[in-house]
ZATIGU-912508 format. One record per residue (C-alpha): residue number from 1; residue in three letters; y, z, x. Coordinates in steps of 0.05 Angstrom, whole numbers, padded with zeros to 5 digits. Example, Ala and Ser with C-alpha at 12.3 -4.5 7.8 and 13.67 -1.06 7.14 Angstrom:
BEGIN
(r 1 "Ala" (-00090 00156 00246))
(r 2 "Ser" (-00021 00143 00273))
***
This chain:
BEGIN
(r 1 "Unk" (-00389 00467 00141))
(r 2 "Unk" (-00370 00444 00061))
(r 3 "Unk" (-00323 00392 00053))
(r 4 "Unk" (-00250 00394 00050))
(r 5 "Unk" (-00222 00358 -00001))
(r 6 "Unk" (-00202 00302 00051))
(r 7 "Unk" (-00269 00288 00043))
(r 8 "Unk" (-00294 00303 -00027))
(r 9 "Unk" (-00309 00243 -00070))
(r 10 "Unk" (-00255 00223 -00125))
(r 11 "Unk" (-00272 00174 -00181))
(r 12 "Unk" (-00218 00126 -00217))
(r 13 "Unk" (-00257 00104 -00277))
(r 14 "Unk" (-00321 00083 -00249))
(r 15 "Unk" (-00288 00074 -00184))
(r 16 "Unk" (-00314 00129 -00136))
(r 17 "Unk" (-00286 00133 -00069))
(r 18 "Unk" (-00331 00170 -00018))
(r 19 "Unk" (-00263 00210 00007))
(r 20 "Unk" (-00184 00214 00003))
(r 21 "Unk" (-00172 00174 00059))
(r 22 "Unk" (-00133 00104 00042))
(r 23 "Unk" (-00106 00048 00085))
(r 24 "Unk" (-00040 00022 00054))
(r 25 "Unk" (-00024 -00046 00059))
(r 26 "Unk" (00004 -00076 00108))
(r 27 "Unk" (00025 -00144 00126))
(r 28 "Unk" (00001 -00190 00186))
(r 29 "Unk" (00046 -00245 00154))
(r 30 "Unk" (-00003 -00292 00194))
(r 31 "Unk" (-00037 -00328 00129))
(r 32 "Unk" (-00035 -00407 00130))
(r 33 "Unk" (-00011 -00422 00058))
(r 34 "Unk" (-00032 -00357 00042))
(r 35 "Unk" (-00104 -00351 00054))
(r 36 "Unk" (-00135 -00303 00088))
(r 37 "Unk" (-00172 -00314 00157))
(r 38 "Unk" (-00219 -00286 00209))
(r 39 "Unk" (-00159 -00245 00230))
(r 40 "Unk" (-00153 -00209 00165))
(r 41 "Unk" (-00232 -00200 00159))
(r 42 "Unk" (-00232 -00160 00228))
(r 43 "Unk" (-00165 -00129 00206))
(r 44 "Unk" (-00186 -00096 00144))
(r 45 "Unk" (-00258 -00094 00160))
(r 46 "Unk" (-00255 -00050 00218))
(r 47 "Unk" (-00218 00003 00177))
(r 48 "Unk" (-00287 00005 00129))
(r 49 "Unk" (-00320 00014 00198))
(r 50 "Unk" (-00276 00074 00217))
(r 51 "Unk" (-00293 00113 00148))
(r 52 "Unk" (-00232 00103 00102))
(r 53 "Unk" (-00253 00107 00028))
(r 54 "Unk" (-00201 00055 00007))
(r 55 "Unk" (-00176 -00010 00045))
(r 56 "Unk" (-00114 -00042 00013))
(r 57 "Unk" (-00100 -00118 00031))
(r 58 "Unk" (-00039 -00128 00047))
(r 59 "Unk" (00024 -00147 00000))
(r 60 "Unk" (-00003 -00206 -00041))
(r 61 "Unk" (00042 -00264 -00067))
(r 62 "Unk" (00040 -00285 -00142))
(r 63 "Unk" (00060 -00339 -00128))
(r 64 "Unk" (00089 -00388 -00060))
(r 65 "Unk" (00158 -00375 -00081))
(r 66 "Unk" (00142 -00308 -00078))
(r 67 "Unk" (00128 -00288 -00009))
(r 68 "Unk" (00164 -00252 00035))
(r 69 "Unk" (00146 -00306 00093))
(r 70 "Unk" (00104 -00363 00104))
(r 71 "Unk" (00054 -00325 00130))
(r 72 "Unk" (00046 -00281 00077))
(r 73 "Unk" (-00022 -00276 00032))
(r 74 "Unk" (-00026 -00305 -00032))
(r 75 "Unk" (-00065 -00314 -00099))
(r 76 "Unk" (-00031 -00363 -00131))
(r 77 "Unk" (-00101 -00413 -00134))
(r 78 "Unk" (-00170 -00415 -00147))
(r 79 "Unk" (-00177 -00436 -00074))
(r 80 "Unk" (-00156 -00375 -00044))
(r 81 "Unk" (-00206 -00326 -00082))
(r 82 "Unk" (-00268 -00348 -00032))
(r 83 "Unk" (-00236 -00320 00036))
(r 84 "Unk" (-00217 -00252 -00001))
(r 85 "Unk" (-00285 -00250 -00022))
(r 86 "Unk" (-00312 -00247 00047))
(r 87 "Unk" (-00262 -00183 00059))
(r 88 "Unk" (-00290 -00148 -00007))
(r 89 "Unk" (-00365 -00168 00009))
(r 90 "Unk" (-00352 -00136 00081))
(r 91 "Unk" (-00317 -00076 00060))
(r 92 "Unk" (-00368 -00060 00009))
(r 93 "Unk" (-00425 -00072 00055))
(r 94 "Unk" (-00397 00002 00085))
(r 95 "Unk" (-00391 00040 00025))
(r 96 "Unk" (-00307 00041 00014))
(r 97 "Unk" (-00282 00014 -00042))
(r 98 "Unk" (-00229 -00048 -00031))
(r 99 "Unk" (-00166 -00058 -00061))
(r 100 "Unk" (-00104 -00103 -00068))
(r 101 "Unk" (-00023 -00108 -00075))
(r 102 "Unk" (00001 -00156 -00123))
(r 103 "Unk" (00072 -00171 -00103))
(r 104 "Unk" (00135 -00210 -00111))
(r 105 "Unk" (00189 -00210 -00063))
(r 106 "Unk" (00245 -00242 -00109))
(r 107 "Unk" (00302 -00249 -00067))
(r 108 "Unk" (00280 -00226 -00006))
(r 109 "Unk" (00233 -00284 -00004))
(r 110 "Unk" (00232 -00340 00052))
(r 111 "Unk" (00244 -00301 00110))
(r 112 "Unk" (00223 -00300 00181))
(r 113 "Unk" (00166 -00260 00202))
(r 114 "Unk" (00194 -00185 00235))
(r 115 "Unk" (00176 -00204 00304))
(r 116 "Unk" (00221 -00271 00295))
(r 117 "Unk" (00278 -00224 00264))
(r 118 "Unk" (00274 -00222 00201))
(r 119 "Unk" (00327 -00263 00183))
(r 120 "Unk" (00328 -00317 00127))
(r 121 "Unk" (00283 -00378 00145))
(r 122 "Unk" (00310 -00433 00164))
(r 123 "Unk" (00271 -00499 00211))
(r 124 "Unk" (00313 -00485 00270))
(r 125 "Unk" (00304 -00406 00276))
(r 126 "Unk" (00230 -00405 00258))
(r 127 "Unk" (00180 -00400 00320))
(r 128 "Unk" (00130 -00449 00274))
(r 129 "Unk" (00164 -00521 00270))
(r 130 "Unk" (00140 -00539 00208))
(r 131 "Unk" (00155 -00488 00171))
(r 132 "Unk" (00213 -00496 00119))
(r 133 "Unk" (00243 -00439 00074))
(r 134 "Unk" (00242 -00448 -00006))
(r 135 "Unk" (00288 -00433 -00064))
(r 136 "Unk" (00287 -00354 -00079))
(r 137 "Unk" (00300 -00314 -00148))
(r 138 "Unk" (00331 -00255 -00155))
(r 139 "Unk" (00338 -00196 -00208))
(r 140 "Unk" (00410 -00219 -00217))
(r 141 "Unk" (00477 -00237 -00163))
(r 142 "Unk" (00490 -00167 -00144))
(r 143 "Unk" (00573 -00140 -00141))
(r 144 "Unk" (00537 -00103 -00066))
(r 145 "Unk" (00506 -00167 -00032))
(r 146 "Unk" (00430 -00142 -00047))
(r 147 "Unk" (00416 -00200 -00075))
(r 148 "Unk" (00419 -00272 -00031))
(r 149 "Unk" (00486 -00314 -00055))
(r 150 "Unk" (00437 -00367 -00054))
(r 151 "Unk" (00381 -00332 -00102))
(r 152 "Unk" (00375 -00357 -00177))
(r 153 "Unk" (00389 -00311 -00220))
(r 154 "Unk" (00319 -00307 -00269))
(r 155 "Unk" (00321 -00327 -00340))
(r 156 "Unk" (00288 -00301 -00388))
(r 157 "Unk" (00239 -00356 -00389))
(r 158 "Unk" (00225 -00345 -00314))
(r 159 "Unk" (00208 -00268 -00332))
(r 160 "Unk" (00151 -00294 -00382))
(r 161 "Unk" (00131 -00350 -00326))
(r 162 "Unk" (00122 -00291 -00269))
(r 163 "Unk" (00091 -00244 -00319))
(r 164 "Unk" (00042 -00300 -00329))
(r 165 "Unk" (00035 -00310 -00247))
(r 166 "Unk" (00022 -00234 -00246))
(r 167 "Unk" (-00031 -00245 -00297))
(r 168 "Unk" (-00077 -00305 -00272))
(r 169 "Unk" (-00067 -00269 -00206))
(r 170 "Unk" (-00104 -00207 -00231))
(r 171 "Unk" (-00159 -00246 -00260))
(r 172 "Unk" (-00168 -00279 -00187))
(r 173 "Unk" (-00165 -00202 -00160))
(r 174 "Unk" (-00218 -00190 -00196))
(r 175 "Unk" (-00262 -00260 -00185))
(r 176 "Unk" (-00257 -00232 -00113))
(r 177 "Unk" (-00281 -00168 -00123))
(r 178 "Unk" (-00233 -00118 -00115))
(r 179 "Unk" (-00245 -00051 -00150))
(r 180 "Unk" (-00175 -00023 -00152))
(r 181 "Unk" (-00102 -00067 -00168))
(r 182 "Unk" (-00035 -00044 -00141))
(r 183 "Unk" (00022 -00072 -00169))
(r 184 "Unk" (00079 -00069 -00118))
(r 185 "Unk" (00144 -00038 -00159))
(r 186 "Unk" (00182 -00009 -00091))
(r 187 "Unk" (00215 -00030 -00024))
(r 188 "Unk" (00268 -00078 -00058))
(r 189 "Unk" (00215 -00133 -00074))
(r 190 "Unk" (00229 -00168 -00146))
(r 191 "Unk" (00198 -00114 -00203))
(r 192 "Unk" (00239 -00063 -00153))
(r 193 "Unk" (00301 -00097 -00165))
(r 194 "Unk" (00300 -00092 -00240))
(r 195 "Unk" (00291 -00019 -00232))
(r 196 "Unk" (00354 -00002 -00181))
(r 197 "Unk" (00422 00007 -00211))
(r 198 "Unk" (00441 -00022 -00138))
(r 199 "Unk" (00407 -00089 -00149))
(r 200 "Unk" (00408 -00099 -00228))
(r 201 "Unk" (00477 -00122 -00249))
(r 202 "Unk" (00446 -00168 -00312))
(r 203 "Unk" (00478 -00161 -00377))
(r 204 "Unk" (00418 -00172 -00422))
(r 205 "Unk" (00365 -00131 -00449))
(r 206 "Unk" (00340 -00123 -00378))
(r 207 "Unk" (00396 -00093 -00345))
(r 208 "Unk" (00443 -00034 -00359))
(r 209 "Unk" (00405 00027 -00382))
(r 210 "Unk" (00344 00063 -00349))
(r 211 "Unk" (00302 00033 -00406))
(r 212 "Unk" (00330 -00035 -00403))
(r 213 "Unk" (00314 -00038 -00325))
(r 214 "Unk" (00249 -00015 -00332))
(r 215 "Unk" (00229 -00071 -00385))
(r 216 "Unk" (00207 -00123 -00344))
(r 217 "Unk" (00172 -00081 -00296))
(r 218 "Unk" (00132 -00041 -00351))
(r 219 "Unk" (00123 -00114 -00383))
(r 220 "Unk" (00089 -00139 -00322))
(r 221 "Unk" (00048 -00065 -00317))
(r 222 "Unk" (00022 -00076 -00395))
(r 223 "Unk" (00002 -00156 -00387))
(r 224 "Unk" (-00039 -00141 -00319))
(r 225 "Unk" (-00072 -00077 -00350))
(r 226 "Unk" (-00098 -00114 -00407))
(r 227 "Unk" (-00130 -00168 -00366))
(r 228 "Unk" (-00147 -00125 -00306))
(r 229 "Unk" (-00212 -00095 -00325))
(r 230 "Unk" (-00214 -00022 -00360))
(r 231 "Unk" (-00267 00001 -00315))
(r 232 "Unk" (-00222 -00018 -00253))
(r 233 "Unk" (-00165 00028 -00234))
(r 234 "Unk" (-00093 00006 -00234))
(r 235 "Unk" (-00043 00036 -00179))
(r 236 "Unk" (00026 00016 -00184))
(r 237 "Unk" (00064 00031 -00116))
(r 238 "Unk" (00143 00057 -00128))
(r 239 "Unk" (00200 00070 -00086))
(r 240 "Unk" (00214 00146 -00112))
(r 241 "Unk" (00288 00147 -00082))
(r 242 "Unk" (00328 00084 -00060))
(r 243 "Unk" (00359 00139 -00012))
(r 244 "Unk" (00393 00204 -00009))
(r 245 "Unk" (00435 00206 -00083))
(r 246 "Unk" (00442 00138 -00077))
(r 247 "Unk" (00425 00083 -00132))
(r 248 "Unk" (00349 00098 -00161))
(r 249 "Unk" (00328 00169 -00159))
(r 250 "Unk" (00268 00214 -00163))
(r 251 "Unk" (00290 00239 -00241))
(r 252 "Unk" (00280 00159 -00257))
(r 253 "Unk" (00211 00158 -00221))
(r 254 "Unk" (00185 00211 -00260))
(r 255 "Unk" (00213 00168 -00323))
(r 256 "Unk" (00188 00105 -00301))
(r 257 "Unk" (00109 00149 -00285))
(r 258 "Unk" (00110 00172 -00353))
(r 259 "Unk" (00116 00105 -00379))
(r 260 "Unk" (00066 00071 -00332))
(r 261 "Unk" (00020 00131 -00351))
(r 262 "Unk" (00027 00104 -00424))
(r 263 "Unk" (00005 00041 -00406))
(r 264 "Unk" (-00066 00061 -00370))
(r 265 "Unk" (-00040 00063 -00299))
(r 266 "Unk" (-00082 00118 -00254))
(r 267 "Unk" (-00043 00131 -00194))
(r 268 "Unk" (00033 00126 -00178))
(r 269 "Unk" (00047 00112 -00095))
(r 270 "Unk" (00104 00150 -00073))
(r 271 "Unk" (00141 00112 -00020))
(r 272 "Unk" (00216 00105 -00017))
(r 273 "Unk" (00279 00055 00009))
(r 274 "Unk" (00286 -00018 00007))
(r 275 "Unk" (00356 -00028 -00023))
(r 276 "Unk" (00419 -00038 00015))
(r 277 "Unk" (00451 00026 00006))
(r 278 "Unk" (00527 00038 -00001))
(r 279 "Unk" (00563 00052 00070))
(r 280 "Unk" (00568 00122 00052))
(r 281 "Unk" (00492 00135 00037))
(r 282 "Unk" (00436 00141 00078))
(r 283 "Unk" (00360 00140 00069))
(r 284 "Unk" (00311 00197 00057))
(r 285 "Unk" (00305 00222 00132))
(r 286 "Unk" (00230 00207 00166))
(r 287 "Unk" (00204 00270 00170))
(r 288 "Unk" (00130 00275 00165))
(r 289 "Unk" (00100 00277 00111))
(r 290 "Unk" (00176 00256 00076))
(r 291 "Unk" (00151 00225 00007))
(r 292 "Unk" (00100 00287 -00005))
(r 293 "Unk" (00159 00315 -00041))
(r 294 "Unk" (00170 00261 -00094))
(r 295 "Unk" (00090 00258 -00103))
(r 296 "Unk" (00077 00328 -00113))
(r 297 "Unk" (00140 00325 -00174))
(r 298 "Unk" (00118 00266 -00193))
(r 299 "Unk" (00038 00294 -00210))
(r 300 "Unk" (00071 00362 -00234))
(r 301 "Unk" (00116 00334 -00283))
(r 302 "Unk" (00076 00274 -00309))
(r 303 "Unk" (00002 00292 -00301))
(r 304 "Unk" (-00013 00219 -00263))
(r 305 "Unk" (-00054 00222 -00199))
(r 306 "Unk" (-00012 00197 -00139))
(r 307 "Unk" (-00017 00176 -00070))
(r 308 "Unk" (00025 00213 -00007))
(r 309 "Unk" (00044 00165 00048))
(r 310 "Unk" (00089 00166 00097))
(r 311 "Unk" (00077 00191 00177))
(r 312 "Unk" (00020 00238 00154))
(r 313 "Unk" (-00012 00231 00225))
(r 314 "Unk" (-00065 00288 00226))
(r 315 "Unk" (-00122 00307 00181))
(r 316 "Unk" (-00094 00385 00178))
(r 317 "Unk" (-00026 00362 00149))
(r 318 "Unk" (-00070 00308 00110))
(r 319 "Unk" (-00117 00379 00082))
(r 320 "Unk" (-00045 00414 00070))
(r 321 "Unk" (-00022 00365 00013))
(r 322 "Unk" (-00087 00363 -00026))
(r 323 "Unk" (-00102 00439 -00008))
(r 324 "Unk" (-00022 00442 -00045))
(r 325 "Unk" (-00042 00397 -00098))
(r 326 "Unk" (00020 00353 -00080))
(r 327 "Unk" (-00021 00288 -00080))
(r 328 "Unk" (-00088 00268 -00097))
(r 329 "Unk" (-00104 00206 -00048))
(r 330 "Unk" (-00070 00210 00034))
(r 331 "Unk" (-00050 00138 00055))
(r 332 "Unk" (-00031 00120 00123))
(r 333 "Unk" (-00016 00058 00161))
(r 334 "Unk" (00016 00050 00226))
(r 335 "Unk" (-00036 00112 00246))
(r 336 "Unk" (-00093 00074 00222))
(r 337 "Unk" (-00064 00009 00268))
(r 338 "Unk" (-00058 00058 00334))
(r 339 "Unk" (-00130 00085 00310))
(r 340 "Unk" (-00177 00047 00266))
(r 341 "Unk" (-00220 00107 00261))
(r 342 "Unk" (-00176 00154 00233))
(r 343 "Unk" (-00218 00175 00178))
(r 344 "Unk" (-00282 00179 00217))
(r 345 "Unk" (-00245 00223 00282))
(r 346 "Unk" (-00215 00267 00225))
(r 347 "Unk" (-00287 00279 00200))
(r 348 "Unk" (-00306 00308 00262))
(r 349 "Unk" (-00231 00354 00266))
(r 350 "Unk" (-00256 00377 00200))
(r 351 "Unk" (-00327 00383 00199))
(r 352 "Unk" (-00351 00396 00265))
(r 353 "Unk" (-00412 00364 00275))
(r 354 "Unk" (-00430 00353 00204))
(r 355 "Unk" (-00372 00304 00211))
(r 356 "Unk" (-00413 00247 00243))
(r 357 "Unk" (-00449 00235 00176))
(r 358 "Unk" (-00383 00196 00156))
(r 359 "Unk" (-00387 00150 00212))
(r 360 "Unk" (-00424 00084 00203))
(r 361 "Unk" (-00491 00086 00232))
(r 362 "Unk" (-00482 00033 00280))
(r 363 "Unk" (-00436 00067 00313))
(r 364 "Unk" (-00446 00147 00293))
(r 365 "Unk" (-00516 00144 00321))
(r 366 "Unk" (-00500 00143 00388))
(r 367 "Unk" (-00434 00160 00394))
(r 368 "Unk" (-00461 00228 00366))
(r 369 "Unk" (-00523 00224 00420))
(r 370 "Unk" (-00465 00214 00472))
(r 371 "Unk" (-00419 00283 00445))
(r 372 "Unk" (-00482 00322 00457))
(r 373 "Unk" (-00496 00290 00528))
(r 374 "Unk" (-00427 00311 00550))
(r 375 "Unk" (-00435 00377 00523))
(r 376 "Unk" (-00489 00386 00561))
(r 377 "Unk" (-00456 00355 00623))
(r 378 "Unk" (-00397 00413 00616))
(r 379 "Unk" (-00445 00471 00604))
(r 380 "Unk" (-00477 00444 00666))
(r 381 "Unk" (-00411 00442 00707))
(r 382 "Unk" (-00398 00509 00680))
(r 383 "Unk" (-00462 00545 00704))
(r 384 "Unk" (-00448 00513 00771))
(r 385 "Unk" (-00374 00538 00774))
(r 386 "Unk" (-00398 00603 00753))
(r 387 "Unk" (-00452 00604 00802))
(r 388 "Unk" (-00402 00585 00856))
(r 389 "Unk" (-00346 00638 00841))
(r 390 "Unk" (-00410 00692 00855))
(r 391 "Unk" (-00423 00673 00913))
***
């Protein structure tokens, strides 16, 4: 059977990726002063060993002040290149390409993990005694409570201090060997507050109009692409709505797309949400397949490659939005945590038998050698229950 574009190679510069297939990132917030671990090696490792083409690590801090919890990864020092290495090294050992989310969370910073609530951090509500919160920044003290009373307000001498966090973060991205960047411009974290209307209140030359919000987060974009090597691809992930007619909407994305497009980035990530919305407004319903929309306008009207995520659970509906050229990569997530080997079991829905050449060999070898044996077992039971009804 040919290949489906699920599983037709793609190349990003001289990035090729052996099929559509990408694993957002997602966050274990379970990093000890933000380095990774074993548990993030077996983590992202196993989803090379199920077939995926890309691996994102998870949301990435800048700096410490710039996580979302204390468990949070970060690349803020040399020291912390060495364990991502390991993840790269292993990922790369099984032919997908690895990449990672540079992030900020500005003033949703120094917060409890989900499973402890959520809340802000403080020494008595955290399950980890010694674990103490930290002064956050944010985009400016919002008129709508989206920003933390407590959060400083940035200067603009903080903006060229985080663009320069951004930058020597990028150069340890690479040291570590990832092959594709993500900056992280969506879900409310700090470059996503300079975009919203909702969150960005300053008076300055980085707040008010569309072009003035998107400053800083098209400064950060241009300073990261010019250290971030030009054979590497740059991804920048975006919320495309902050919700339904509410604050940041999908005519902005496709402004914001055609700048980043200036600016050398390859592929745009279509998520959505992340602000507090006005009582009155809700979020983009979860539907699946609920950002496809804002990808597919997104590619149509700017000409940038982007990525479709959002409950995308089966490799036909996957097919669908490439076969519709509404996307050009499929991420998933929360499917890929339920089952690892997403990509590989979607071979086999799409490809039959041919599918098993996508599985690792350590594991496709025999789990092939065991789909034949229990084919033959059931045409065996069925001669026998034909046999019987004759008689």
């Amino acid at each position: 059977m040919d290949k489906t574009l699920l599983w037709s190679p793609i190349k990003f510069r001289t990035v090729e990726l052996k099929n559509r297939v990408v694993i957002s990132p997602m966050c274990m917030y379970s990093a000890q002063e933000g380095m990774a671990d074993d548990l993030h090696l077996v983590h992202l490792g196993r989803f090379a060993l199920g077939g995926a083409g890309l691996v994102f690590v998870e949301a990435t801090a800048v700096s410490a002040q710039g996580r979302i919890t204390p468990g949070c990864l970060g690349l803020w020092s040399d020291e912390q290149v060495a364990p991502l290495k390991r993840i790269t090294d292993f990922v790369h050992r099984f032919d997908a390409a690895v990449g990672i989310q540079l992030s900020h969370s500005g003033d949703k910073g120094a917060s409890q993990r989900p499973w402890e609530g959520g809340g802000p951090l403080s020494a008595s509500e955290s399950a980890h005694a010694v674990e103490q919160g930290w002064a956050t920044v944010g985009v400016s003290v919002s008129e709508e409570g989206n920003t933390a009373s407590d959060a400083q307000p940035l200067t603009e001498a903080d903006l060229h201090q985080i663009i320069s966090e951004f930058v020597a973060s990028t150069e340890r991205a690479n040291a570590a060997g990832f092959d594709v960047l993500e900056l992280h411009c969506a879900h409310g974290y700090l470059l996503h507050s300079f975009l919203s209307p909702l969150s960005n209140h300053r008076l300055d030359r980085f707040g008010g109009s569309l072009e003035n919000r998107m400053r800083f987060p098209l400064e950060v974009v241009e300073a990261v692409r010019k250290v971030w090597p030009a054979s590497k691809p740059l991804f920048v992930r975006i919320s495309s709505v902050d919700g339904l007619d509410a604050g940041w909407g999908v005519e902005d994305s496709v402004s914001f797309a055609t700048e980043l497009r200036k600016l050398g980035v390859d592929a745009v990530d279509c998520s959505s949400g992340g602000m507090v919305l006005p009582k009155d407004k809700q979020l983009v319903g979860r539907t699946p397949g609920y950002h496809v929309p804002y990808a597919r306008r997104i590619r149509e009207e700017v000409g940038v490659r982007t990525v479709a995520v959002g409950l995308i659970r089966d490799p036909s509906h996957a097919q669908q939005v490439l076969d519709d050229e509404s996307a050009d990569l499929i991420a998933i997530a929360r499917e890929a945590l339920f089952n690892p080997n997403w990509a590989s079991h979607a071979a086999l829905f799409e490809q039959g038998n041919s599918g098993w050449e996508a599985w690792v060999e350590q594991h496709g070898w025999w789990l092939k050698r065991r789909a034949r044996q229990q084919d033959e077992s059931f045409e065996h039971l069925g001669a026998i229950a034909r046999s019987t009804s004759k008689d």
